[in-house]
Rosetta silent file (secondary structure, phi, psi, omega in degrees, C-alpha in Angstrom):
SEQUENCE: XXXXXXXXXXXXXXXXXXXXXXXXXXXXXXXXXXXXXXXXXXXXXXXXXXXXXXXXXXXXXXXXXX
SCORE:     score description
SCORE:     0.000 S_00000001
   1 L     0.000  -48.429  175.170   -5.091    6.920   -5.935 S_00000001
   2 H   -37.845  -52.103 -174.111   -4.266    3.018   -6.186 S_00000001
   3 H   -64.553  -32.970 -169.033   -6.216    2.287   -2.635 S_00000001
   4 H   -67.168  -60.029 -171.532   -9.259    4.229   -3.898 S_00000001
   5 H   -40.754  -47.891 -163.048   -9.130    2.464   -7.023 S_00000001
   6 H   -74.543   -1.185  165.878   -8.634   -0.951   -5.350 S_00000001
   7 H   -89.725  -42.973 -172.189  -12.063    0.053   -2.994 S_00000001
   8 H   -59.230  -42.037  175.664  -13.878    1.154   -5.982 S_00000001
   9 L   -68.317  -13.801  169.907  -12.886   -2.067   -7.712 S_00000001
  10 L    87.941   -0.204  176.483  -14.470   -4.337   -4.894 S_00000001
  11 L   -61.828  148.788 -177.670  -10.827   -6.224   -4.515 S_00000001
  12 L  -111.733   17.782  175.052  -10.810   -8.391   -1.388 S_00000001
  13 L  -164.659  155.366  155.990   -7.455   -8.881   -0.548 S_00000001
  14 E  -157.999  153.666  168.168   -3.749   -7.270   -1.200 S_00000001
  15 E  -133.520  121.120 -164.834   -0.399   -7.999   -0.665 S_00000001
  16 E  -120.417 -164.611 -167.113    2.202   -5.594   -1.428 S_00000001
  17 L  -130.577  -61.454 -176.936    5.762   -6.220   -0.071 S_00000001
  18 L  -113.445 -171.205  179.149    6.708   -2.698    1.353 S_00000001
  19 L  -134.263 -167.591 -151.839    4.517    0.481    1.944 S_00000001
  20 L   -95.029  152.104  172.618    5.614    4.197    1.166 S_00000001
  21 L   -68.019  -55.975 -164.514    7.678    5.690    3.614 S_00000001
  22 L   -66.812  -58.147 -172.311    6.324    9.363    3.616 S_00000001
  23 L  -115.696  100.110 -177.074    2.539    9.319    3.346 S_00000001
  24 L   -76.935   57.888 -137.499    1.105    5.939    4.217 S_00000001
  25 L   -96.712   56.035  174.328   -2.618    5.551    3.028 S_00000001
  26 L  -156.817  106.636  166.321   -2.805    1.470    3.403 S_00000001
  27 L   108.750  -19.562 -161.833   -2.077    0.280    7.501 S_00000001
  28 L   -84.177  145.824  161.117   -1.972    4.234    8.961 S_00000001
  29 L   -64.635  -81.366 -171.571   -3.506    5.080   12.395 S_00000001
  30 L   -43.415   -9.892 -161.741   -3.887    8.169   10.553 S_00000001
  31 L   149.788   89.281 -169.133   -5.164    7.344    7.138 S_00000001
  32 L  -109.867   90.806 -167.482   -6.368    4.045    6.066 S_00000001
  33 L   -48.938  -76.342 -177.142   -8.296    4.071    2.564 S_00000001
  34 L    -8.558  -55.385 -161.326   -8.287    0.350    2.808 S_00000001
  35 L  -108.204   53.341 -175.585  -10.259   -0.264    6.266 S_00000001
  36 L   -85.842  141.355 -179.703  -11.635    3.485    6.122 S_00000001
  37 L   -92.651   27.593 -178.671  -15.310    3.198    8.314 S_00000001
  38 L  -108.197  -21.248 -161.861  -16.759    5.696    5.952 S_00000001
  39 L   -93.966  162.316  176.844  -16.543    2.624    2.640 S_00000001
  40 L  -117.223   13.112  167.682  -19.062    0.546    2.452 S_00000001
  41 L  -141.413  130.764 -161.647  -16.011   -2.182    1.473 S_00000001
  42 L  -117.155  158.791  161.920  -13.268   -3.000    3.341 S_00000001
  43 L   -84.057  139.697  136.850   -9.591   -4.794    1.940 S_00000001
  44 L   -73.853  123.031  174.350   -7.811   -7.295    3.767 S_00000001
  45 E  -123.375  151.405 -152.884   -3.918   -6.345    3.442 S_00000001
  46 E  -131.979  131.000  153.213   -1.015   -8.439    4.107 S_00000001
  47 E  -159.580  145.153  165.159    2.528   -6.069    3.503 S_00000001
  48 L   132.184    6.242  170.675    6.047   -6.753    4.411 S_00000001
  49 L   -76.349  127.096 -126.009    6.600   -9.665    2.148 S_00000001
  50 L   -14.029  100.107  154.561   10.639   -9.200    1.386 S_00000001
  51 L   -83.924  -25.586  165.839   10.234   -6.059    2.400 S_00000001
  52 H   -35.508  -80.365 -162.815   14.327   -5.553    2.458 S_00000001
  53 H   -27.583  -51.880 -151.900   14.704   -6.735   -1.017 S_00000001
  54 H   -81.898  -27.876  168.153   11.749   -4.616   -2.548 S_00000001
  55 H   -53.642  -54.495  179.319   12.973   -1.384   -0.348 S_00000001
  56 H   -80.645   -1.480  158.710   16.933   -1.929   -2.042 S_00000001
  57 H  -109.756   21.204  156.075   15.355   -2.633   -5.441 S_00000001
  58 H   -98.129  -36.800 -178.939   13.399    0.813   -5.242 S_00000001
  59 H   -50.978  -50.919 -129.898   15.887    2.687   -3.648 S_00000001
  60 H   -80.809  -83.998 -146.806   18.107    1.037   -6.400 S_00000001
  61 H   -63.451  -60.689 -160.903   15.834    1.969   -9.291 S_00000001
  62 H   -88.343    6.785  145.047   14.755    5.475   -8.567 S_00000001
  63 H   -77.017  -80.352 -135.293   19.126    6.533   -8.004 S_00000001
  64 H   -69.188  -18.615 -176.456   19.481    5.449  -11.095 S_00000001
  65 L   -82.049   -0.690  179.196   16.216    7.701  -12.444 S_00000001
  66 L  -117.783    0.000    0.000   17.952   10.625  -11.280 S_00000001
């Protein structure tokens, strides 16, 4: 839902620091909302900036939510 938004919104760039493990829709062979050749807008995305950190302060966060 985020990537759709962020095509629908016309943004022209992101940078996130890690991407979801399970279903990837940003970066995927398989399913890239971002660069999809169906949009009439494409994103540039940057990801993996501290990706360590921001992986052990989600893992981190969502132990503690359960």
């Amino acid at each position: 839902m985020c990537a759709g938004a962020l095509v629908h919104a016309r943004i022209k760039r992101v940078v996130f620091a890690t991407a979801q493990f399970r279903i990837k829709s940003v970066g995927s062979g398989i399913f890239d909302i971002l660069n999809n050749y169906r949009s009439n807008h494409y994103i540039l995305h940057n990801s993996g900036i501290l990706a360590k950190k921001s992986q052990d302060l989600l893992r981190q966060f969502f132990r503690t939510r359960r």
